[in-house]
N, C-alpha and C positions, 0 to 999 in steps of 0.2 A: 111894200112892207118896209117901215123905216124903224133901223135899228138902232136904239139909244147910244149916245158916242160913247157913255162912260160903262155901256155893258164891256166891250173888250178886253178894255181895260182890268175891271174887275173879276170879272173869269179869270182870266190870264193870271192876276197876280192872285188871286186865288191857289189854283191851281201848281201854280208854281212854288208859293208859302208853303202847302200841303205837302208836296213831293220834297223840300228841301225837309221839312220838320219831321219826315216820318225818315229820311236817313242818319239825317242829324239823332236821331231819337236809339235809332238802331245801334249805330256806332258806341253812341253811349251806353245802350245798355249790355252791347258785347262785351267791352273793356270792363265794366262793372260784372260780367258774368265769367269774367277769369279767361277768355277767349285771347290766345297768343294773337301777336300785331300780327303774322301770318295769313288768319282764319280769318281773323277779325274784318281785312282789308281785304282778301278777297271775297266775303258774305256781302259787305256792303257795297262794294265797286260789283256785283253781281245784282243788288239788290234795285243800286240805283241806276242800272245799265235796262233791266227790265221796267223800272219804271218811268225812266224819261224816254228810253224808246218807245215805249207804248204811247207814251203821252204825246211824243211830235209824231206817232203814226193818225193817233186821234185824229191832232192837228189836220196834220197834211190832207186827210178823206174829209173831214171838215170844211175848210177852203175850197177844199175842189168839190163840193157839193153832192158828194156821194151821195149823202142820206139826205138831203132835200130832195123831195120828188113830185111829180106834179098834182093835180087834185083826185086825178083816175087811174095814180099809180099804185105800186104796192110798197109797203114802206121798209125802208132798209137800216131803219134806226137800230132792230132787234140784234141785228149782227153784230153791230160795236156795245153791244151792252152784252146776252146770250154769252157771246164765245170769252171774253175774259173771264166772266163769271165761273164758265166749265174749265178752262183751262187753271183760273186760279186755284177754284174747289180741289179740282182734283193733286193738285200740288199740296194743298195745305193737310189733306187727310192720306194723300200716300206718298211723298215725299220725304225721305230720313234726312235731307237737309234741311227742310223747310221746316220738320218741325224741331232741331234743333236751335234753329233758330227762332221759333215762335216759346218752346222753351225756356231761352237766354232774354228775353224780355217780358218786363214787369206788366200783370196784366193791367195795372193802373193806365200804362204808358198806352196799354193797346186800345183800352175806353178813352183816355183825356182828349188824346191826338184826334180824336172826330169834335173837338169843337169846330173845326171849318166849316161843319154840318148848318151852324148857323147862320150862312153866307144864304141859306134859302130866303132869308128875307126878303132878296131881291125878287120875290116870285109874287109876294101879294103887292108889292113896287109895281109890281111890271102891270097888274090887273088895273091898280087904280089908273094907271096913265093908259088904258083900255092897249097893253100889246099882249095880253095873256088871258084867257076865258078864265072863269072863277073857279070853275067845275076842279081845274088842272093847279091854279096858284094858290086857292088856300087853303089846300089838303098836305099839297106840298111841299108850300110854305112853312106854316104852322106846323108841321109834323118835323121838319129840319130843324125850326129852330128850338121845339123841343127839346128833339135830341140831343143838337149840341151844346144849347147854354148848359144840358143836365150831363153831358160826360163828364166834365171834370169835379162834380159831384158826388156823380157816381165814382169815378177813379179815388177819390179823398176816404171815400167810406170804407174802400175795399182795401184798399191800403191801411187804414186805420185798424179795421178785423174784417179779415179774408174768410173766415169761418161762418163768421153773423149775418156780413154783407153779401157773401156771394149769391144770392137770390134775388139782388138790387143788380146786380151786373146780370145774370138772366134773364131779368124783366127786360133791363133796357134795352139788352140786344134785340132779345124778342119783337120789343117796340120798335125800335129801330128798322128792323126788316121789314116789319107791318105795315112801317112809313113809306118805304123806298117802293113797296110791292103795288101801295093805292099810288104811289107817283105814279111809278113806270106804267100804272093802269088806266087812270085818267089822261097819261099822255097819250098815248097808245089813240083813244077813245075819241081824245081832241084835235089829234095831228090831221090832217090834211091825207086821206088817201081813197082808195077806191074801195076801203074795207070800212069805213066809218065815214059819217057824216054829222059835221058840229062844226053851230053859225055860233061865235066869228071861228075860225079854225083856228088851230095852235102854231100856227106856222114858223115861230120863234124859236120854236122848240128841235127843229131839224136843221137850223141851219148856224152858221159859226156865228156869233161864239158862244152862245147857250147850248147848242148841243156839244158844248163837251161835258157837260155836267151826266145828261145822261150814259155817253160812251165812255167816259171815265172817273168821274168824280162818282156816278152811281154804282159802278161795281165794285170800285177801290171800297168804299164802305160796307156793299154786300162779302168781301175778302175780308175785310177787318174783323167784323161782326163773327164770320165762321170761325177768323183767325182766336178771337177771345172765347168765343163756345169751349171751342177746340181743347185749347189752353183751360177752360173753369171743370169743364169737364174731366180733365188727366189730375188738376190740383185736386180737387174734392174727393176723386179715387186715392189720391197721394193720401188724404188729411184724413181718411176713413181707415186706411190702410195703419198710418202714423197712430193715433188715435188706437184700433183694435188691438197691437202691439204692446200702447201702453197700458191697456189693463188686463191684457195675459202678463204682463211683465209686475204689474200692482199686485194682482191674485199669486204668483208665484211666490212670490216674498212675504205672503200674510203664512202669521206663524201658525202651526195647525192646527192647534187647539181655535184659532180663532176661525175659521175654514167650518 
C-alpha cells in the first residue's frame, strides 16, 4: 500500500488549521461575551489543552499502528472514534462549564467553523487514483463537501434572522450527522477485517494519516453538530419564552374597552 506523499501533509495541516480556528474563534467570542481575561484564559488554555492533547494522542496510536490491523483481525478503529464521541456528548449536555461556554459563542461561529468539512474532497481524489473503494469515497466525499462549502451559508442566514432560519441550521446539522454516520458505515464495511469482506479493501482508511480524520476530525464534528443542536434548542426555548412575554405584556396594556 503506497501512501500519497502529499496526503500527510494535508491531514496535518488540515487538522491543525481546524484546532487553531476553532480556539482562535472561542477566544473571540468570550471577549465578545463580556467574559473577564480571568475566565476567558482559563476556558480556552482548557479548551485547547483538551484539544491538541487528544489530537497528538490520535497521532501518537496513529503511527504506532494501533488501528491498523491485519485482514483476520478485529478492528480497532471504533475506539478512537466511539469514546470521544461519549465522552464529549456527555460534557456538552451535563457539564455547567461546557455549556457556558457553548452559551458564550455565536451559533453562526458554531455552523461556519465546519467549513474544513470540505477537505473531504480528498476522498473521491483518492478513488480516482484507485487508493479508496467508491462504496466508501463518494458518499463521503460528496456528503463533506456538502456540508462544508454549505456552513458558512448556513451561518450568514442564521445570523441575518435567527427566528426564520433556525430550521436551516437543524436541517443541516441533521444532514451533517447523516453524512458522518453513512461515512463511519461504509468504512466500517470497507476496512480490511475479520468482520467484513470488500475487494479492493479500504486500507487507507486505518492507518496514518487518513485515519485521523476518522479518530478526530470525525467526532470533533459529531461534538460540533450536538454542540449547535444544543445551543438552537435552549435559543428557540429563549425566543418562545421572549416572544410569549411580549404579548402578555401587549394584551396587558390594551385599554379595556378594547379587550
Amino acid at each position: 500500500m503506497t501512501i500519497p506523499t502529499y496526503l500527510p501533509f494535508l491531514v496535518l495541516i488540515g487538522a491543525i488549521a481546524t484546532i487553531t480556528a476553532i480556539v482562535f474563534g472561542l477566544h473571540t467570542a468570550l471577549a465578545k461575551a463580556g467574559w473577564s481575561e480571568h475566565d476567558r484564559t482559563v476556558a480556552v488554555r482548557f479548551s485547547a489543552a483538551i484539544l491538541v492533547g487528544w489530537f497528538l494522542l490520535a497521532l501518537a496510536l496513529a503511527l504506532g499502528g494501533f488501528y491498523q490491523v491485519a485482514p483476520d483481525g478485529v478492528p480497532t478503529i471504533q475506539y478512537g472514534l466511539f469514546i470521544p464521541i461519549l465522552i464529549g456528548a456527555w460534557l456538552i449536555w451535563r457539564s455547567p462549564a461546557v455549556g457556558q461556554i457553548i452559551d458564550a459563542v455565536p451559533q453562526p461561529w458554531i455552523v461556519g467553523v465546519q467549513l474544513y468539512r470540505a477537505l473531504g474532497v480528498i476522498f473521491p481524489i483518492l478513488y480516482v487514483t484507485g487508493k479508496l473503494p467508491g462504496l466508501f469515497a463518494w458518499p463521503a466525499g460528496i456528503g463533506d463537501v456538502v456540508v462544508g462549502l454549505s456552513a458558512p451559508l448556513v451561518a450568514l442566514a442564521y445570523a441575518r434572522n435567527p427566528i426564520r432560519n433556525a430550521g436551516w441550521v437543524k436541517a443541516w446539522n441533521a444532514f451533517g450527522i447523516l453524512d458522518l454516520t453513512v461515512a463511519v458505515t461504509t468504512g466500517f464495511i470497507t476496512s480490511p477485517s475479520a468482520l467484513f469482506s470488500y475487494e479492493p479493501p479500504n486500507e487507507l482508511i486505518t492507518v496514518f494519516p487518513l485515519v485521523l480524520i476518522p479518530v478526530y476530525l470525525v467526532p470533533l464534528s459529531i461534538l460540533l453538530h450536538l454542540a449547535s443542536l444544543k445551543k438552537l434548542r435552549r435559543e428557540t426555548a429563549h425566543a418562545s419564552i421572549v416572544a410569549a412575554s411580549a404579548r402578555t405584556s401587549s394584551a396587558s396594556q390594551m385599554p379595556v374597552g378594547s379587550r
